[in-house]
C-alpha positions in Angstrom: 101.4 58.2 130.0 105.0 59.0 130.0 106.6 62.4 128.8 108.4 60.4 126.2 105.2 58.4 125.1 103.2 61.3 125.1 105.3 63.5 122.7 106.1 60.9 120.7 102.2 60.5 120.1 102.4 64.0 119.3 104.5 64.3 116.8 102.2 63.1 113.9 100.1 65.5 114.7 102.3 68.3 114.8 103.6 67.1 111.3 100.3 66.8 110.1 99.7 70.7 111.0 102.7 72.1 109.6 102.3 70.0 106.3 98.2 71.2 106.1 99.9 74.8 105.9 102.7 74.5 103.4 101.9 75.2 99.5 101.7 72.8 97.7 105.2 72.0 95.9 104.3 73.2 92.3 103.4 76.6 93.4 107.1 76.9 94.7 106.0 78.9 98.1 103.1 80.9 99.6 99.9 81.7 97.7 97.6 84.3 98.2 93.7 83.6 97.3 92.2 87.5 97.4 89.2 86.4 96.1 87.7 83.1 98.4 83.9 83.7 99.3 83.0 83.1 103.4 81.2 79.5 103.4 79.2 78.3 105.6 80.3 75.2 106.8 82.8 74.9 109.3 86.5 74.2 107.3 84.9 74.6 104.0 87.6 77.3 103.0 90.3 75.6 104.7 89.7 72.3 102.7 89.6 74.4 99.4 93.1 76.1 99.8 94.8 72.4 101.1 93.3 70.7 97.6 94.5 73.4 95.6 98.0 74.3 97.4 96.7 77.6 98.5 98.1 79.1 102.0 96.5 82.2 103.0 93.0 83.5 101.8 91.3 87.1 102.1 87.6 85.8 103.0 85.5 88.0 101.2 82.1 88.3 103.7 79.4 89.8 104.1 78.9 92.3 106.8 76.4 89.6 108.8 78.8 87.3 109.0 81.7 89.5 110.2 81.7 87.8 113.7 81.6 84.0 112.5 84.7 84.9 109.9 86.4 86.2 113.0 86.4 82.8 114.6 87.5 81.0 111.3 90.4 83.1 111.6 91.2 82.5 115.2 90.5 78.6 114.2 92.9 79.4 111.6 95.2 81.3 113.1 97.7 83.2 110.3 96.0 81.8 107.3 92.9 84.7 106.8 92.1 88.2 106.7 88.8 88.9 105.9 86.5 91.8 103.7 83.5 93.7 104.4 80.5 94.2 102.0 77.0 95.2 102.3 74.9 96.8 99.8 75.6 100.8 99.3 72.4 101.5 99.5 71.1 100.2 102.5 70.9 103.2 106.1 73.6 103.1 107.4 76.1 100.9 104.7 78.7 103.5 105.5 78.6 102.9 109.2 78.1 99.4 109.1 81.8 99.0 106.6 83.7 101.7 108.9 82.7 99.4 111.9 84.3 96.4 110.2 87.2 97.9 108.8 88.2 99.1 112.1 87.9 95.7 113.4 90.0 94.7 111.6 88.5 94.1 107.9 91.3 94.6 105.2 89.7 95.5 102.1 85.4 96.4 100.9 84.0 94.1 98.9 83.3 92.0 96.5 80.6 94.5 95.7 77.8 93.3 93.5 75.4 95.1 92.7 73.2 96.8 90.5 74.7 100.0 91.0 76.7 102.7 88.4 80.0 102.9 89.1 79.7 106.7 89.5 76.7 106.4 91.3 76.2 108.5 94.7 76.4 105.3 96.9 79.4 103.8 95.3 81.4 107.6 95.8 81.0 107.3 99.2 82.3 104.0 99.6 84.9 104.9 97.4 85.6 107.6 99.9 85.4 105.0 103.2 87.8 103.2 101.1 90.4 106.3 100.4 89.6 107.1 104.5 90.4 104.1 105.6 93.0 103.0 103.4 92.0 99.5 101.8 91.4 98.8 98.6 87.5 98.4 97.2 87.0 95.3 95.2 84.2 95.4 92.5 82.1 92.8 90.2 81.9 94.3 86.8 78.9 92.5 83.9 76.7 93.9 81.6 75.8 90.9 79.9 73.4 88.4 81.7 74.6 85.2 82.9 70.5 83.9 83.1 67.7 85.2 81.6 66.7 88.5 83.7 69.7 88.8 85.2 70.6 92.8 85.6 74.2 94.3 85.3 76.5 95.3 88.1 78.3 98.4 88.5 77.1 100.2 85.6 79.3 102.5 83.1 82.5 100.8 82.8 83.7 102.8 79.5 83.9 106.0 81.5 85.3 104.3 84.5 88.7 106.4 84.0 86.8 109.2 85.2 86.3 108.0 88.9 89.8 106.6 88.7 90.8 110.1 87.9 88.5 111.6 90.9 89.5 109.1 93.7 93.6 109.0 93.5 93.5 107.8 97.0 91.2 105.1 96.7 92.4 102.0 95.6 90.5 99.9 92.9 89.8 96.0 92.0 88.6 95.1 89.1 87.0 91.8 88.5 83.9 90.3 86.6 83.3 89.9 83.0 83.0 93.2 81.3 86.4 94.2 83.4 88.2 91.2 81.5 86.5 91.6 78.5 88.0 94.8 77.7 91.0 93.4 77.5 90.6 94.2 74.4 89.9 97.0 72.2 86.8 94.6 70.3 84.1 93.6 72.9 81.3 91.8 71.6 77.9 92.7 73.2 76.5 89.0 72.4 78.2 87.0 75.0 80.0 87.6 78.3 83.4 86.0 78.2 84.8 86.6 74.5 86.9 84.0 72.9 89.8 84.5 70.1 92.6 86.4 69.3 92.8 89.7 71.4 93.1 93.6 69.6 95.3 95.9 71.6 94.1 99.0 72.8 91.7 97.7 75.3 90.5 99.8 78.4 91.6 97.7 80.9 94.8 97.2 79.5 95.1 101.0 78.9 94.2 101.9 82.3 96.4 99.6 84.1 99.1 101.6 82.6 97.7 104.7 82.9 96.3 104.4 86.5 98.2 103.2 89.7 95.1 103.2 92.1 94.0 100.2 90.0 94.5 96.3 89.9 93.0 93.5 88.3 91.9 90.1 90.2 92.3 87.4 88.3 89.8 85.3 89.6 86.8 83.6 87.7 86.0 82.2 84.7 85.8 85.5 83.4 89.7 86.4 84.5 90.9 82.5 83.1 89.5 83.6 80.1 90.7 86.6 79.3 94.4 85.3 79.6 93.8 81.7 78.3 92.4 83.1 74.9 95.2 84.5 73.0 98.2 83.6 75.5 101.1 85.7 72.9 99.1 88.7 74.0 99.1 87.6 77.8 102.4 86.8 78.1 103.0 90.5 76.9 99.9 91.8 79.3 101.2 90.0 82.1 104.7 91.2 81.8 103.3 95.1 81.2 100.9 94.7 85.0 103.0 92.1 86.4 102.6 95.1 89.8 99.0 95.6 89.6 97.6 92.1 89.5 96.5 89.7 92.2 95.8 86.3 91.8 92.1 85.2 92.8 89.9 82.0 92.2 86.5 82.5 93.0 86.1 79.2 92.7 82.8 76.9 94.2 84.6 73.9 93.7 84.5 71.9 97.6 87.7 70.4 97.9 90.1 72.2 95.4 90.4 69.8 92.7 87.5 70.4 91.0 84.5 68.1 93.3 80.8 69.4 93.4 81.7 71.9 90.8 78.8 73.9 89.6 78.3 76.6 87.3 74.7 77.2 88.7 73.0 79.9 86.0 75.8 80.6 83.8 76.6 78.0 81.2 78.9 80.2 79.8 81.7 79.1 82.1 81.1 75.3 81.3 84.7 75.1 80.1 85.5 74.9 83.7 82.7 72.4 84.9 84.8 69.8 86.8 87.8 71.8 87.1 89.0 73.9 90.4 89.4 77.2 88.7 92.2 78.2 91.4 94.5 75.5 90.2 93.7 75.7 86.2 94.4 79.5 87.0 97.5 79.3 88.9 99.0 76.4 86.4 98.1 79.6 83.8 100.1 82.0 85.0 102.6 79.6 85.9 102.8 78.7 82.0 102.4 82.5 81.0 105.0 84.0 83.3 108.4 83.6 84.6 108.9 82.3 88.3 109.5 85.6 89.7 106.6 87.5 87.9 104.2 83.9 89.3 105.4 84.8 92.8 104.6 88.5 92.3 101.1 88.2 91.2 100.6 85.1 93.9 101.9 86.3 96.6 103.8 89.7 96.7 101.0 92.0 95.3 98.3 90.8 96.6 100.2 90.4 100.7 101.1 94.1 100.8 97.4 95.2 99.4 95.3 93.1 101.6 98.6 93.4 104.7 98.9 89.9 105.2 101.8 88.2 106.5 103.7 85.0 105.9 
């Protein structure tokens, strides 16, 4: 084939691969995803952010698949960093996450588990984290998405406490009880509370009062909190436009909402058939102005989890 032939061919292709990586145009420029689960099929991940205009992703993952996200993100090259999490309580947890984070894991977590948040094994992951300088991402429910279901990390009220004991650990907070407390009235009938929003709540309190903490607004339970009474968000938003970090959490395949499933928690029905990253990023869009969008999309989130453009 001739040299002219052959990078004409090319070309396509190149153009494919730089389009593949560019946002998608109503997002007006990079998005971060902090909050994108490992999956286990090959380009799974990948094929989420393209559908929903995301371009860089911090794949939360387990510590047994620390190797495999490794070779997503050499596959990917510039598009991932990844987490670590494994259960506190398990020999050795605290060797296992200073192994990762030294190779080259950005953040711990999400952490689920049936744990109080003051407990002795989540203090000394609160320490790795302070130690090794990345932020600790936690799930945060008290109210059961299935029957049996049990809460995770326990004692949310007095969480100010631990905030006030770790100063150089940073925090995420995510999960229903987290975003509930958006307000100063939380039912204890439901997990994702609907209706006009009373001020005072503790996670709007100690976003002010605390800056070792951030919220992800991932979920159904982070849609939620700032779809339900959007006067009040707009405000909320504006007061932590520094401290929050856009997430989706999403399950959807393809980023538009295919194979959506809400598995034991028909709570978050309202989202069945939807990709929560894009109903969530048209949210904040709506909600905020274009520099507070790109804040919470991309600035915040890029210097907390150190990625690049």
């Amino acid at each position: 084939m001739q040299r002219r032939t052959f990078l004409t061919t090319l070309l396509p292709v190149a153009a494919a691969s730089r389009l593949s990586a560019q946002p998608d145009v109503q997002w007006g420029g990079p998005v971060l995803d902090t909050h994108l689960h490992f999956r286990p099929d090959a380009d799974a991940c990948f094929t989420h952010m393209q559908g929903c205009g995301v371009t860089h992703a911090v794949l939360l993952t387990p510590a047994a698949d620390q190797e495999r996200a490794k070779a997503e993100m050499v596959r990917r090259a510039g598009h991932f960093v990844r987490s670590v999490r494994i259960d506190p309580t398990l020999p050795d947890s605290s060797k296992t996450l200073r192994d990762a984070l030294k190779d080259g894991a950005v953040s711990i977590g999400e952490l689920k588990f049936h744990l109080a948040l003051d407990s002795p094994e989540m203090r000394r992951v609160y320490d790795i984290a302070a130690e090794m300088q990345v932020p600790v991402m936690m799930h945060i429910q008290d109210f059961p998405h299935f029957q049996g279901e049990l809460p995770y990390n326990t004692g949310y009220p007095q969480f100010d406490k631990i905030l006030r004991a770790y100063p150089r650990t940073t925090f995420i907070g995510h999960g229903d009880l987290f975003w509930a407390h958006i307000s100063a009235d939380v039912p204890t009938d439901r997990g994702y509370p609907a209706g006009p929003i009373k001020p005072g709540g503790l996670t709007d309190r100690w976003l002010s009062d605390f800056p070792n903490l951030y919220a992800d607004t991932s979920a159904n339970s982070g849609n939620n909190a700032l779809s339900r009474d959007p006067d009040f968000s707009r405000g909320f938003i504006e007061r932590h436009k520094a401290r929050l970090i856009f997430g989706s959490d999403c399950s959807c395949s393809d980023g538009k909402g295919k194979g959506i499933s809400q598995n034991k928690n028909p709570e978050a029905s309202r989202l069945a058939g939807k990709c929560v990253a894009r109903e969530t990023l048209a949210l904040l869009q709506r909600l905020s102005t274009a520099k507070v969008f790109r804040q919470i999309t991309w600035e915040n989130g890029s210097k907390l989890f150190k990625v690049k453009a």
